[in-house]
LOMAR-170176 format. One record per residue: x, y, z of N, C-alpha, C in turn. Coordinates in nm, 4 decimals. Example, Ala and Ser with C-alpha at 12.3 -4.5 7.8 and 13.67 -1.06 7.14 Angstrom:
REM residues 2
KOLKOL         nX         nY         nZ        caX        caY        caZ         cX         cY         cZ
KOLKOL     1.3190    -0.5690     0.7800     1.2300    -0.4500     0.7800     1.3200    -0.3300     0.7800
KOLKOL     1.2850    -0.2250     0.7080     1.3670    -0.1060     0.7140     1.2900     0.0030     0.7870
//
This chain:
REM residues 163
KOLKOL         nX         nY         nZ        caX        caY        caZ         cX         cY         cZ
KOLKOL     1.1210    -0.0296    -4.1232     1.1285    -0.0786    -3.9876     1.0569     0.0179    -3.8924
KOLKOL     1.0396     0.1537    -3.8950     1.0363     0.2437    -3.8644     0.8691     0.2599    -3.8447
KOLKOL     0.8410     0.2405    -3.9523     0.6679     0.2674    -3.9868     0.6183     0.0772    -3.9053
KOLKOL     0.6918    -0.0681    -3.9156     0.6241    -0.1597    -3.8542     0.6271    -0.1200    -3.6700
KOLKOL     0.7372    -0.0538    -3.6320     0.7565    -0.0255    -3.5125     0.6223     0.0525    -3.4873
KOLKOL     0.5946     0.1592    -3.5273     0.4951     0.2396    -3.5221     0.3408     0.1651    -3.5721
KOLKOL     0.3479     0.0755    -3.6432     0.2344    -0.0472    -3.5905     0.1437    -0.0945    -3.5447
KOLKOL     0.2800    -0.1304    -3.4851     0.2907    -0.2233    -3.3365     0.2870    -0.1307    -3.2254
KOLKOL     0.3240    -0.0516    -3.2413     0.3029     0.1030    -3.0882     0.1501     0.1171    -3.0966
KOLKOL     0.0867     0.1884    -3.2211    -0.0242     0.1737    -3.2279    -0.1344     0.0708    -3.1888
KOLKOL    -0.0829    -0.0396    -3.2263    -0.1612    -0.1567    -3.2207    -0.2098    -0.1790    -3.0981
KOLKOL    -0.0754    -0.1939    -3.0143    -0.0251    -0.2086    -2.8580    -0.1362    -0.1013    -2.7857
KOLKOL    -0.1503     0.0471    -2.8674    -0.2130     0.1142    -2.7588    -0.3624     0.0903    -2.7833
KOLKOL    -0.3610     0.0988    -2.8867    -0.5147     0.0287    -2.9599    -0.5777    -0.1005    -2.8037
KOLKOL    -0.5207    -0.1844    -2.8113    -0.5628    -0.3112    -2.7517    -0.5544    -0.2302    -2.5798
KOLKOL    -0.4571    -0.1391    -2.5541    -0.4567    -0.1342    -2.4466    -0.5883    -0.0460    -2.3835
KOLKOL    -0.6217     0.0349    -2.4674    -0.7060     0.1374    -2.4548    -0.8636     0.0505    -2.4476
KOLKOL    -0.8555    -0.0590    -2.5298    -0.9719    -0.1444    -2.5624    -0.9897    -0.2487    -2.4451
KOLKOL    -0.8870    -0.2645    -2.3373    -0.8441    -0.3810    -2.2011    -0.9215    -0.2629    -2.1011
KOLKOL    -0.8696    -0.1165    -2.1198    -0.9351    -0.0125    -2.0484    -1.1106     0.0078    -2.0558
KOLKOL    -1.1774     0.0287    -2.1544    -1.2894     0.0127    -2.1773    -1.3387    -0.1073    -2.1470
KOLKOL    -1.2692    -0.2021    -2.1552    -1.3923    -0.3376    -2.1166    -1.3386    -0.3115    -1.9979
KOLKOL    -1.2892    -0.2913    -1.8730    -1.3071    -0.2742    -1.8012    -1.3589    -0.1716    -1.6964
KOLKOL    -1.3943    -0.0438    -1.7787    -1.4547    -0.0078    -1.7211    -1.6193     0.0090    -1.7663
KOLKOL    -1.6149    -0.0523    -1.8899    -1.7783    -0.1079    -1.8620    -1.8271    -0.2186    -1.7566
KOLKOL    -1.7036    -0.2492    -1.7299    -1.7442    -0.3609    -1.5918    -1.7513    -0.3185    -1.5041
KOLKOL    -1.7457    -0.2154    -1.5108    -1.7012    -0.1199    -1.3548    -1.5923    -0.1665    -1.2769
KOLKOL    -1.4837    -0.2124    -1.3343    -1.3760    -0.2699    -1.2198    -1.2451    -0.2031    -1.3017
KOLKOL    -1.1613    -0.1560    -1.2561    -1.0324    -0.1149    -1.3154    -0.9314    -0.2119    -1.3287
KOLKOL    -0.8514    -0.2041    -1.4471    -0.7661    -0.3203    -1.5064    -0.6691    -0.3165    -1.3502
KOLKOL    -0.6148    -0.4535    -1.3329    -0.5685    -0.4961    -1.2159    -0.4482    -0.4251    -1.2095
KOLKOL    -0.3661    -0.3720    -1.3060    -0.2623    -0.3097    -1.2657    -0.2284    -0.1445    -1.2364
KOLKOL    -0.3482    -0.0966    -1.3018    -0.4337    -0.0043    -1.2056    -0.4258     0.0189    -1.0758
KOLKOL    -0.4842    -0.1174    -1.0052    -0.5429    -0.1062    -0.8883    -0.3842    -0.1111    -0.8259
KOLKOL    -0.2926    -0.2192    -0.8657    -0.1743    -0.2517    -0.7840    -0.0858    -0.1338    -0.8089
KOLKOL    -0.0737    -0.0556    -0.9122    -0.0026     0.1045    -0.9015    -0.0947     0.1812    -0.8044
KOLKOL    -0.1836     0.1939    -0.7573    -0.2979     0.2638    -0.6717    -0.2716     0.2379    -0.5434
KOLKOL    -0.2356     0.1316    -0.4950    -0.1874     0.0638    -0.3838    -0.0764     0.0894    -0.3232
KOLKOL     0.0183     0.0844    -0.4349     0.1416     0.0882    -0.4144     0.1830     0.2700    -0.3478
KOLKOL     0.1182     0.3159    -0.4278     0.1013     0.5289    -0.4127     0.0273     0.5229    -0.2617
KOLKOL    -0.0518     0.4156    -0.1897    -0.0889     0.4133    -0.1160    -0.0195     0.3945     0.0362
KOLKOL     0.0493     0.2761    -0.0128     0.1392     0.2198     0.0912     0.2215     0.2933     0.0842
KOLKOL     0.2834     0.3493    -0.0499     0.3990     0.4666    -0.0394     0.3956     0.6036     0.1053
KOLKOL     0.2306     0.6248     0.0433     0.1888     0.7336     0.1398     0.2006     0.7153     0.2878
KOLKOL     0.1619     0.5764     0.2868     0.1685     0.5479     0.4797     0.3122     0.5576     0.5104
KOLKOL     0.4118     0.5019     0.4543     0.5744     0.5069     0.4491     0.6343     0.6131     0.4532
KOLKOL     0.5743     0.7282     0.4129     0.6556     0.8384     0.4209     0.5691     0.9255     0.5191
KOLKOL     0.4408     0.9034     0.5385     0.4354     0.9862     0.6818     0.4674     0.9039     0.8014
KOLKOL     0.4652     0.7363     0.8197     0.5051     0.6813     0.8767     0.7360     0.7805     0.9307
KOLKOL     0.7444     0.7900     0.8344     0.8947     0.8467     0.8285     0.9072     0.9339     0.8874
KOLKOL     0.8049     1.0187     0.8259     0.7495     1.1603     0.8937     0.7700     1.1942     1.0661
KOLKOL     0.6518     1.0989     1.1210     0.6423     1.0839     1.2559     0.7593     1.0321     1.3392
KOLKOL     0.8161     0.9079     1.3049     0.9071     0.8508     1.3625     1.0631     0.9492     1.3277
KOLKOL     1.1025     1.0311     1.2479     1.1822     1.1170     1.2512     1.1318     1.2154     1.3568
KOLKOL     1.0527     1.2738     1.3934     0.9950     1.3436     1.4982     1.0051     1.2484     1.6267
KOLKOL     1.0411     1.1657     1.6358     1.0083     1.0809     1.8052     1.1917     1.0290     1.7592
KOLKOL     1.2616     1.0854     1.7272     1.3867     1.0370     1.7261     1.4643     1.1570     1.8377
KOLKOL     1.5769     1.1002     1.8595     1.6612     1.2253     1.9281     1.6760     1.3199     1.8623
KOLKOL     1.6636     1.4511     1.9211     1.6875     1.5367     1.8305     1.6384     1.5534     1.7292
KOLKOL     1.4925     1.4893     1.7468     1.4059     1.5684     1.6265     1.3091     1.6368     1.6949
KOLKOL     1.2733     1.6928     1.6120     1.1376     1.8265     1.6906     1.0243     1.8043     1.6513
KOLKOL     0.9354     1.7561     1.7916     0.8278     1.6811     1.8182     0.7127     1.8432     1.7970
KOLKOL     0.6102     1.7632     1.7046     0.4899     1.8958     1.6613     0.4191     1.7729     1.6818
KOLKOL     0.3399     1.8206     1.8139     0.2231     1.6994     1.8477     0.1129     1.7765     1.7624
KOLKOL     0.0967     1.8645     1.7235    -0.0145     1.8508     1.6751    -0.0179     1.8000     1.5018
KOLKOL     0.1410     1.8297     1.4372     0.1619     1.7551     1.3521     0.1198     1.6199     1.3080
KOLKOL     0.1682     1.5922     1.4280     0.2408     1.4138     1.4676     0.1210     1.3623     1.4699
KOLKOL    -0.0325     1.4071     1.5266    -0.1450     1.3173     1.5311    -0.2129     1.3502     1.3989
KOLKOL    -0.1945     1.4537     1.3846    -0.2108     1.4634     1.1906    -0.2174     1.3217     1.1309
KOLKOL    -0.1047     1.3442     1.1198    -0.0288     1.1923     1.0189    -0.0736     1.1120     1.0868
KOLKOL    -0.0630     1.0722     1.2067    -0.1194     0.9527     1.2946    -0.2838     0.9147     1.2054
KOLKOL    -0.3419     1.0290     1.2239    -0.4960     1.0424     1.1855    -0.5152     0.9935     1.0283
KOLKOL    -0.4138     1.0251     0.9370    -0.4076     1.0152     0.7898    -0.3804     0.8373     0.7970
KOLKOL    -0.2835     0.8144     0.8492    -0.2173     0.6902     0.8518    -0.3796     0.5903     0.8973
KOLKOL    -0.4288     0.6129     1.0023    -0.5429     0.5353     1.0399    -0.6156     0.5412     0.8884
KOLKOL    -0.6579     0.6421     0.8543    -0.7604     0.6810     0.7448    -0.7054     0.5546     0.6347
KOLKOL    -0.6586     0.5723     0.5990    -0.5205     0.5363     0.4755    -0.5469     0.3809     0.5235
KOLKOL    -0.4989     0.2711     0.6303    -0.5100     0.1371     0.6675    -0.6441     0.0944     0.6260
KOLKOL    -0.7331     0.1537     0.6756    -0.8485     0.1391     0.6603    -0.9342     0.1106     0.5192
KOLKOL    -0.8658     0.1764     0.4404    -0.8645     0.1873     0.2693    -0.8216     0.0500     0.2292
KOLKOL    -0.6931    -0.0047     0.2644    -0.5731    -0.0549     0.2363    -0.6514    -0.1491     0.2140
KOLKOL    -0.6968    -0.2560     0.2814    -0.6832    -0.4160     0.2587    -0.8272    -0.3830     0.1543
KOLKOL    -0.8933    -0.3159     0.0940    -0.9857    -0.2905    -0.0142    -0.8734    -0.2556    -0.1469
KOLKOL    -0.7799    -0.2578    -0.1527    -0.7109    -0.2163    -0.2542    -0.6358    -0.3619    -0.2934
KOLKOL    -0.7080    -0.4842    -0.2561    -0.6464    -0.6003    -0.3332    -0.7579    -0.7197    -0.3607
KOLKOL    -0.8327    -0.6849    -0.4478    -0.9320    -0.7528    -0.5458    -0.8515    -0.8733    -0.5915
KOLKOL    -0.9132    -0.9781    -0.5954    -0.8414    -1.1058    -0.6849    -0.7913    -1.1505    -0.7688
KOLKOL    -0.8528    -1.0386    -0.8738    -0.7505    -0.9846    -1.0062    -0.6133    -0.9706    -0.9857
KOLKOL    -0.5993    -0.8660    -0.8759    -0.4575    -0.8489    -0.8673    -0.3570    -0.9570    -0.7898
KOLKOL    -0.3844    -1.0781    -0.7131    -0.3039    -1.1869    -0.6823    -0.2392    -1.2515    -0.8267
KOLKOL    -0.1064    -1.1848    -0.8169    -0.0483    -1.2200    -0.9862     0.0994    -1.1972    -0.9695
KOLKOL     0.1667    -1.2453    -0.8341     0.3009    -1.2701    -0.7806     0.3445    -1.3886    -0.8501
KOLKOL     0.4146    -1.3950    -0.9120     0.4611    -1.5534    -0.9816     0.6442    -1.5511    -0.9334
KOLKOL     0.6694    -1.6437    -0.8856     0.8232    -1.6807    -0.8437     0.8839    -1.6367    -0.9522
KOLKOL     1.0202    -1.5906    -0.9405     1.1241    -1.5767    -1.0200     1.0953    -1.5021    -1.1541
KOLKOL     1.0008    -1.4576    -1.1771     0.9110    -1.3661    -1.3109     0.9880    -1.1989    -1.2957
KOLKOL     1.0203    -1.1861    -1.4307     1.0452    -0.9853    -1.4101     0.9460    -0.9311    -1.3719
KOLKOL     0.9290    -0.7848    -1.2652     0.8622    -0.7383    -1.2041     0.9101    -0.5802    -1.2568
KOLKOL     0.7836    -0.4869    -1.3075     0.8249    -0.3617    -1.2454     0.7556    -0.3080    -1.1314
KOLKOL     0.8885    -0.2365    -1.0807     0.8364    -0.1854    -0.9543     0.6982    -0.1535    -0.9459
KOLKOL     0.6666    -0.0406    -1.0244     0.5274     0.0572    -1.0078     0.4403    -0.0416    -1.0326
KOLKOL     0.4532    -0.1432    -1.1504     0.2639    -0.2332    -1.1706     0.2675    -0.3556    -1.1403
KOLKOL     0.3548    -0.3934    -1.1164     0.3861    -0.5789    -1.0855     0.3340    -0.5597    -0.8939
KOLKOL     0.2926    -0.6976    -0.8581     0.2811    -0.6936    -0.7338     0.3989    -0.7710    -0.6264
KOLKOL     0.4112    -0.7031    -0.5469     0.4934    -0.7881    -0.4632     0.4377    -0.8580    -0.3402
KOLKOL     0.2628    -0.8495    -0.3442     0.2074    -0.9254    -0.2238     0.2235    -1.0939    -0.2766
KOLKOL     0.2171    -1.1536    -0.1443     0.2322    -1.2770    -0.1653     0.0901    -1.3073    -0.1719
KOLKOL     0.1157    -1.4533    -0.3114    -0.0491    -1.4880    -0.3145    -0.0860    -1.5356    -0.1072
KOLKOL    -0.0162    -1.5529    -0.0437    -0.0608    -1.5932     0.0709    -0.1961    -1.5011     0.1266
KOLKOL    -0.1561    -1.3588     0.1118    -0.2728    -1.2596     0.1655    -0.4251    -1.3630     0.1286
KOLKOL    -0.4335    -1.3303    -0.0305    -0.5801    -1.3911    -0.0746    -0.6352    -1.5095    -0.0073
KOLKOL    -0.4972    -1.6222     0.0342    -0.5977    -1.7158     0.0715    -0.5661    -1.7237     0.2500
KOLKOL    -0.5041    -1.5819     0.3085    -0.5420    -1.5826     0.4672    -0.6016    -1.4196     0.4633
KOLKOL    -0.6768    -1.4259     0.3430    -0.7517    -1.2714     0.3901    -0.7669    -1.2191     0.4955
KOLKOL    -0.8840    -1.2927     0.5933    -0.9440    -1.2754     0.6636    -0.8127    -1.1875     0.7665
KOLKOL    -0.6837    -1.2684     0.7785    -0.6184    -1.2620     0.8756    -0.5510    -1.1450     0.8701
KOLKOL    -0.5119    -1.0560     0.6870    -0.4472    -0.9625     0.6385    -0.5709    -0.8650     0.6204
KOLKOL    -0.6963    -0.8455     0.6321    -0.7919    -0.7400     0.6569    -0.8084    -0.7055     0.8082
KOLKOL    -0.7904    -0.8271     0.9280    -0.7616    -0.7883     1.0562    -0.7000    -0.7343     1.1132
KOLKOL    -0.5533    -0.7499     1.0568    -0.4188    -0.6839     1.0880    -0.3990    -0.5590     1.0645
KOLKOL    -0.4777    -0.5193     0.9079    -0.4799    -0.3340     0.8678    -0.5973    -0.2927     0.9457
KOLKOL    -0.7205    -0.3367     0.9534    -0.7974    -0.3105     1.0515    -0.7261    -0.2715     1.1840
KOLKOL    -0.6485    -0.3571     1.2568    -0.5887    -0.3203     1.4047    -0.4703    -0.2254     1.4053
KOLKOL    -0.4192    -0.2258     1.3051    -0.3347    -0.1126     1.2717    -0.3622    -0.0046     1.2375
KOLKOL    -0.4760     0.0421     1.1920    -0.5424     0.1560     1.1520    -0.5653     0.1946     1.3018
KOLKOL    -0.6187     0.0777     1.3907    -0.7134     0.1591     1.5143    -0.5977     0.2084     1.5997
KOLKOL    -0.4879     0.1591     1.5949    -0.3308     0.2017     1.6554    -0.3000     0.3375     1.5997
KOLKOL    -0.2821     0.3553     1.4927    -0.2378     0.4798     1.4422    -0.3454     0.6000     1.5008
KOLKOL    -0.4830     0.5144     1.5273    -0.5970     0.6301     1.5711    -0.5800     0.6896     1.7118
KOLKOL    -0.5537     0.5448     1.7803    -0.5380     0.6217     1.8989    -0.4024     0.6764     1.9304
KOLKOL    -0.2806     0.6482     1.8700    -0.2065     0.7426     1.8398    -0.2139     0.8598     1.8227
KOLKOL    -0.2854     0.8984     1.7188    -0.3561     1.0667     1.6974    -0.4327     1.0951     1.8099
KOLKOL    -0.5220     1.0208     1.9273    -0.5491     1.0633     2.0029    -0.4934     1.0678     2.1321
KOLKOL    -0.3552     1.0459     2.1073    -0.2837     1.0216     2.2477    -0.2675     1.1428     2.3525
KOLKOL    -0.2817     1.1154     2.4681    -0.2757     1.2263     2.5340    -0.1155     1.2745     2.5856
KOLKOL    -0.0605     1.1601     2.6015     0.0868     1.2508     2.6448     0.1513     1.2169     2.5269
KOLKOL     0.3252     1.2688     2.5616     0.4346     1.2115     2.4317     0.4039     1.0711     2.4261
KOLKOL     0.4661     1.0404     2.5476     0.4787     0.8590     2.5486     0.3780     0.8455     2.5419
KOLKOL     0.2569     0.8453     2.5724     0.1576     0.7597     2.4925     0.1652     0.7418     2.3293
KOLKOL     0.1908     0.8489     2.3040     0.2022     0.8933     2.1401     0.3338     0.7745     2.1100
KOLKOL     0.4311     0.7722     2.1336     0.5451     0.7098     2.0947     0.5027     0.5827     2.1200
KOLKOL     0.4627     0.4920     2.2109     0.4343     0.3772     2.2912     0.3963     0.3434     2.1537
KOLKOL     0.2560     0.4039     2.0968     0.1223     0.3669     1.9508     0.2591     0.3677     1.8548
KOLKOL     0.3081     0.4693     1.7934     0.3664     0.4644     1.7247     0.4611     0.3595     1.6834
KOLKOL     0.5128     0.2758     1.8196     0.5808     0.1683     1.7733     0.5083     0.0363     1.7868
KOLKOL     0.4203     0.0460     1.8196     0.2908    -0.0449     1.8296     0.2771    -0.0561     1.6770
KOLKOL     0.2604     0.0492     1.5695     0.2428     0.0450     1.4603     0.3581    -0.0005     1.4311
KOLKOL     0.4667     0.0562     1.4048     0.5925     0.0333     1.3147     0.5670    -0.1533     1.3415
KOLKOL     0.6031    -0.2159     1.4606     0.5752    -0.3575     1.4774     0.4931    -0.4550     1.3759
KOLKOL     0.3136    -0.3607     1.3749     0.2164    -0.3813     1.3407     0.2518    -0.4034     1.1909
KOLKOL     0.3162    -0.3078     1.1137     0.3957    -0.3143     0.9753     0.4657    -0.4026     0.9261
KOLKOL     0.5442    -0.3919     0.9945     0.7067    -0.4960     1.0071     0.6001    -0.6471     1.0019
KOLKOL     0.5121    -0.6913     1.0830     0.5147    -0.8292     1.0633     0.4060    -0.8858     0.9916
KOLKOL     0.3390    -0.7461     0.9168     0.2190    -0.7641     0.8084     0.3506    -0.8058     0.6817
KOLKOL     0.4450    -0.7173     0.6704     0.5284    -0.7344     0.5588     0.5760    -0.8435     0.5496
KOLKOL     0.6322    -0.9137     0.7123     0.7039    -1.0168     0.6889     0.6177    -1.1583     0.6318
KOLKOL     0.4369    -1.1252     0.6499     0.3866    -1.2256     0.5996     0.2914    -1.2268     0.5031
KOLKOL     0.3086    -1.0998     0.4049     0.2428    -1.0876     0.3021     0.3411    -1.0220     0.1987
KOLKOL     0.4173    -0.9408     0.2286     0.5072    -0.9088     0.1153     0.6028    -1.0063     0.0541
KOLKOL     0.5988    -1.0708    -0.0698     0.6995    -1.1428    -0.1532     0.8392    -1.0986    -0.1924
KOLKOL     0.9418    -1.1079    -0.1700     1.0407    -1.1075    -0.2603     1.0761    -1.2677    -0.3132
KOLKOL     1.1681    -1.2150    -0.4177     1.2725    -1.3228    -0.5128     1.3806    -1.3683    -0.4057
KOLKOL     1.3634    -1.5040    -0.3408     1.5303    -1.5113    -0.3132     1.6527    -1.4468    -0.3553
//
């Protein structure tokens, strides 16, 4: 049992390693690739997103020069974003097991209102920019929730969950 298990492990990595090569003789990386790549991506905006907005809370301690840091990364980072979902990766299926890290949770909706989900990270990137270039606090805070908004209602119309 022991040696068919080992196989089939083999076999498994065999084919997987061989899904890797044809794709990158295509020059395109296997789609779940790209959607773990994404995901480390959006992760990244989320936790400096956290970053900043823990700093504009009561009693947190505001480092403006920090704060437009991340502002500046966060623009950089949006800008990337809506290039990190090739057509390959529209592969959300209702009610299907998902793992977190390689399964996607965008809704096929993005692919067929692209246009409208490359505009939105586009205008959100330029928010987070002039954020980093804000000249007072409140200007800085004003952008900042300009973004958080900007987030909140990209998610509410491209991110999928399972009922």
């Amino acid at each position: 049992m022991r040696a068919l298990t080992g196989l089939v492990a083999l076999a498994a990595a065999m084919l997987a390693g061989a899904v890797h090569i044809v794709a990158a003789e295509q020059g395109v990386p296997p789609a779940k690739d790209t959607i773990f790549a994404r995901k480390i991506l959006m992760d990244t905006i989320g936790t400096t997103m956290d970053e900043v907005e823990g700093m504009l809370e009561p009693g947190g301690k505001f480092e403006a020069g920090e704060a437009r840091e991340h502002a500046d990364l966060i623009s950089v980072l949006l800008m990337a974003f809506p290039h990190m979902f090739p057509a390959a990766t529209n592969q959300w299926r209702a009610g299907a097991e998902r793992d977190a890290a390689l399964d996607t949770f965008a809704a096929p909706e993005l692919w067929s209102n692209f246009e409208d989900f490359y505009a939105r990270a586009s205008e959100a990137s330029k928010t987070a920019f002039e954020a980093s270039r804000a000249a007072t606090f409140q200007e800085f805070k004003s952008r900042m929730a300009e973004l958080r908004s900007a987030c909140e209602g990209c998610h509410a119309s491209y991110l999928k969950v399972d009922p």
